[in-house]
N, C-alpha and C positions, 0 to 999 in steps of 0.2 A: 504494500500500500504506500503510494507518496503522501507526503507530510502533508499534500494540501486538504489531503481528505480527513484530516483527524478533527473531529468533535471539539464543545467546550467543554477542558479538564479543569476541575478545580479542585487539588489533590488538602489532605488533611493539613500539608504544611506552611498552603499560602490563605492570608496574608501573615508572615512573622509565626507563623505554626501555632496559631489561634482560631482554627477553624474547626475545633474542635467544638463535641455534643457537650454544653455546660449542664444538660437539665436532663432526668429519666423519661426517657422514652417510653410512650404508652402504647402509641400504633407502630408499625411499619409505613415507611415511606412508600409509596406509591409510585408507579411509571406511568406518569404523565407527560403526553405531548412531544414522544419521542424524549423524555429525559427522566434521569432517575436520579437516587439520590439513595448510598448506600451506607449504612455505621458497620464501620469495623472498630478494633480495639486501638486504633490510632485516633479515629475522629471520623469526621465526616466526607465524605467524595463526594462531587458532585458532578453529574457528567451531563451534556446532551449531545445528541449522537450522530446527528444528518447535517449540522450546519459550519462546517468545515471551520470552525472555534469563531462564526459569525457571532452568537448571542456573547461569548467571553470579550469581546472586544468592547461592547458598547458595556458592559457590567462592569469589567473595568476598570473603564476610564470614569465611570460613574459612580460605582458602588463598592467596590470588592476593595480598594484602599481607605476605605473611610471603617472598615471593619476593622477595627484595633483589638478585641479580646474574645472570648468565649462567649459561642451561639448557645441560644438555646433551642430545644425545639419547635416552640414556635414562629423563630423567628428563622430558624432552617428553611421549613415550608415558606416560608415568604421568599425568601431566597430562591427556591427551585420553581416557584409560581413565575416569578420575574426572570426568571431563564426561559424557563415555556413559552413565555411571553412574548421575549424577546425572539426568541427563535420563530417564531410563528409571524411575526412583524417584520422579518425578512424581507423586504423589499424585488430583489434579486437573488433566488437560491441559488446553490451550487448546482452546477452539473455533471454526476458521477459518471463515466466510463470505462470500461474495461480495456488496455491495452494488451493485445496477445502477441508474442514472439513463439512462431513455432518452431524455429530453427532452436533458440535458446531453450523452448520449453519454460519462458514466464508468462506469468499474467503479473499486471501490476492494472490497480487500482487508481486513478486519476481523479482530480474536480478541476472545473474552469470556473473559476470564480469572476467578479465583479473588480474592479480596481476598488470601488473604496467600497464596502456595506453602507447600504444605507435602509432604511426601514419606514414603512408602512404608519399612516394614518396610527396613534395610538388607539387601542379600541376599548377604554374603560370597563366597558361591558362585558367584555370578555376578561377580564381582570376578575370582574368578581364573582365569574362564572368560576374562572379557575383555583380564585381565594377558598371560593364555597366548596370545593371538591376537597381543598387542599385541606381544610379545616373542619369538617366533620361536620357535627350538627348541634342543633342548642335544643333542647329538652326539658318542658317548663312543667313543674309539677304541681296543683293548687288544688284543693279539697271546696272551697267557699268561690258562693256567690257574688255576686258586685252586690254590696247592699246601699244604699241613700246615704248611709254614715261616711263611706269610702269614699265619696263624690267630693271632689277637689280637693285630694291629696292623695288619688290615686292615678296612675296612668291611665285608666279607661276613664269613661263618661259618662254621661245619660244613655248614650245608644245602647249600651251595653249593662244597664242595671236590668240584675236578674240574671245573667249572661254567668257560666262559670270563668273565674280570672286567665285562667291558664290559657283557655281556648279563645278568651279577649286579647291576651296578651300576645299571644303567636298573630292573631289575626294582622292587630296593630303594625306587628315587627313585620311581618312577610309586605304589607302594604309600603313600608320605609325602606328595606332592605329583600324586595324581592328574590334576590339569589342566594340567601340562608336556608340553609334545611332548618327548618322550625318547626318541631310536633308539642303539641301540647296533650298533657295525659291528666284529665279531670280526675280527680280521686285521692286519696293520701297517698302518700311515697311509705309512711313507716309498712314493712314488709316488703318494698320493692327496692332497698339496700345493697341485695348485690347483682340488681340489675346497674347500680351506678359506676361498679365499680369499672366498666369500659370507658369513660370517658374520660377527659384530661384534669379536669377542675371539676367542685360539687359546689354551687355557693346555696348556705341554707340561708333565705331574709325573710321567712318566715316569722321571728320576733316570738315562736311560741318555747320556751325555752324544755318544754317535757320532750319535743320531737329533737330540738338540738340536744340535747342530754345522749338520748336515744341513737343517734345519729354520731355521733363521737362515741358513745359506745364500740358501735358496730367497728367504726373505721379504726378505733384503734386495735382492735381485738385483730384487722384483714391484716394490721402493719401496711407494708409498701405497696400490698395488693390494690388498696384504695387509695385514690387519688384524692390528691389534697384538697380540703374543705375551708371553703371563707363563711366566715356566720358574721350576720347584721343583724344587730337590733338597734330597736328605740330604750333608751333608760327611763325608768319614771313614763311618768307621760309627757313625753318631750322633754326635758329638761337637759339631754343631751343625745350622741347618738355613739354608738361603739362598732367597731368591725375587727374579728380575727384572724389571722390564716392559721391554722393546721397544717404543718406540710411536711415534718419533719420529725421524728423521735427525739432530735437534739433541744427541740423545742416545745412548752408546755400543750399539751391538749384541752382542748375547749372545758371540760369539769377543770383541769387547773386553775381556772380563773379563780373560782370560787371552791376550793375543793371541801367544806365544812359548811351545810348549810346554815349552821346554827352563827355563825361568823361573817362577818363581810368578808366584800371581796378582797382578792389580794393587791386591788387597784381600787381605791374607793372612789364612787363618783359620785355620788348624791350627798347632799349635805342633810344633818338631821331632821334639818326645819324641812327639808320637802319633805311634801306630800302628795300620795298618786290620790287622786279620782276620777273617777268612772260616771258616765254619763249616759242617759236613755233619751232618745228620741222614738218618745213615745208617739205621736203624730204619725212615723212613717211605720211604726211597730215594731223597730229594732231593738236588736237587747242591747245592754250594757256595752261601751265602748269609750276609750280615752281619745279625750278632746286636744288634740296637737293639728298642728297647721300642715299645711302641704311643704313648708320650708322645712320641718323636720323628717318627713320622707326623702326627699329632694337632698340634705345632708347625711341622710344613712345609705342612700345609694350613690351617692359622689363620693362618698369616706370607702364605700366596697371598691367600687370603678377603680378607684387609685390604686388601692392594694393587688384587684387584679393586673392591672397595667402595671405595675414591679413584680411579681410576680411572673408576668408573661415576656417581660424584657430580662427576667434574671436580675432582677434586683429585689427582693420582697422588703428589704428595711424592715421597719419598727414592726413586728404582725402582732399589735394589740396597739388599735388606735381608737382614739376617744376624741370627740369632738362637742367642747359645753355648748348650746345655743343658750340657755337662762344659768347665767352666771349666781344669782339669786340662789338658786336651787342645787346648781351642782360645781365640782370642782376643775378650775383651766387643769388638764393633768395631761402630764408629758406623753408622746407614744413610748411605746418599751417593746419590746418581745422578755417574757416570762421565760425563766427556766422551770420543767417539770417539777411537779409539787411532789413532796417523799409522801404527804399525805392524800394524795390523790386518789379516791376510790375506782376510775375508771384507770389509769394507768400505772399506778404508784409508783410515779416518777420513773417508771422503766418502758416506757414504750417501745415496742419489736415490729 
């Protein structure tokens, strides 16, 4: 084969021998688009295979020096989308030929290439066609109705009161982001535990703390089988908003927090003088329900988002973060990551 036929290689050692896998691999990589993307115990390859090192050229000069440290998984897959991509945006392909010497008895393999590459209209759309392959799917699990009480501070609406969440929720999301695989599964999750365990991240912002209890149970008992869990709640009612990552045995699991109910937490956020209460809107016939603004949803899903975004870039920082909205009520308190509690009844400070 002559050299002009070889593929984009991007071997585990460039750039600076930092193209290495930082983060545990849940799926297998995929061949997509005429390109793959292989983990051996050096790092990660990544190759595609028809475009005579076209897509590496424009990568590059673009992207592949701006890479100073260790990938992670999901930011691999971004990487081998944008090769696909790129390869597929080819402009002018190569043209492969067979040269035959039958006196010598060779064949050699040829391309004619373009003097410079250049490429095709970008096609966003096929971006996120290929993001969506590349990244699997979201999986939305809700037990409860839209009730009157939920109405402006929650992501659905009017259209949708009476409507199960979950199945409002996917609707919404497929309507903004068409090319997500988005299934919504009406009903409770507890009992369907290690159906989760194929996926990359579990975030619980259900706020109900017996199914989070339940829920860090399970995952710690799998170890590394289960994939790491972010839990959000609301503190009090509203008076501030917390989020934690679980990802690691190095680090406290979700009962850690408070491992003694008879005890606060090991991070105190509410001050004495709060007070929770509970409200009925009797008019619309709902039960009991804490009266917080849409600002404190709005703060407990932006406190999660961040944790997932360090987390999916391989930074997770602080995973116990606290954010006061009523300073009155609870305490400004630092982020931290907790080490395992020796009295922890779900892991006793040994998680496996």
């Amino acid at each position: 084969m002559h050299t002009t036929t070889s593929g984009s290689f991007i071997p585990p050692s460039r750039p600076r021998e930092s193209l290495g896998l930082a983060a545990r691999g849940r799926r297998r990589f995929r061949k997509e688009q005429n390109s793959a993307a292989r983990v051996n115990t050096n790092g990660l390859i990544f190759v595609v295979f028809n475009d005579s090192t076209g897509a590496l050229s424009f990568f590059q000069e673009n992207r592949l020096d701006k890479i100073t440290g260790p990938i992670n998984e999901l930011q691999a897959r971004e990487i081998m989308t944008d090769l696909a991509l790129l390869n597929m945006h080819l402009k002018e392909r190569p043209v492969y030929q067979s040269e035959l010497d039958m006196v010598n008895e060779t064949h050699k393999i040829v391309a004619t290439l373009p003097d410079r590459p250049e490429l095709q209209e970008w096609n966003y759309e096929l971006r996120g066609r290929l993001l969506w392959n590349a990244f699997g799917r979201l999986v939305l699990f809700d037990n409860q109705l839209l009730a009157s009480s939920n109405l402006g501070r929650h992501l659905l609406g009017l259209p949708h009161l009476g409507r199960n969440k979950a199945e409002g929720c996917a609707e919404v999301i497929r309507t903004q982001l068409p090319f997500l695989d988005v299934e919504a599964r009406p009903g409770d999750v507890l009992g369907r535990f290690k159906f989760l365990e194929e996926f990359d991240l579990v975030t619980d912002a259900t706020g109900e703390e017996a199914l989070s209890l339940a829920l860090n149970d399970f995952a710690v008992k799998r170890g590394p089988k289960f994939p790491p869990v972010v839990y959000s709640w609301v503190v009090g009612d509203g008076a501030a908003v917390q989020t934690m990552l679980c990802d690691s045995s190095d680090y406290a699991c979700y009962k850690c927090s408070k491992p003694e109910l008879s005890k606060e937490p090991r991070v105190r956020v509410l001050r004495n003088s709060a007070e929770m209460s509970l409200r009925r809107m009797g008019a619309c016939g709902d039960g009991l329900y804490s009266p917080f603004p849409v600002s404190v949803s709005m703060a407990a899903a932006s406190l999660a988002l961040d944790v997932i975004l360090g987390w999916g870039n391989g930074k997770p920082g602080a995973r116990l973060r606290t954010r006061a909205i009523d300073l009155e009520r609870s305490f400004a308190v630092k982020d931290t990551t907790l080490a395992p509690s020796a009295v922890c009844p779900a892991c006793r400070g040994k998680m496996t």
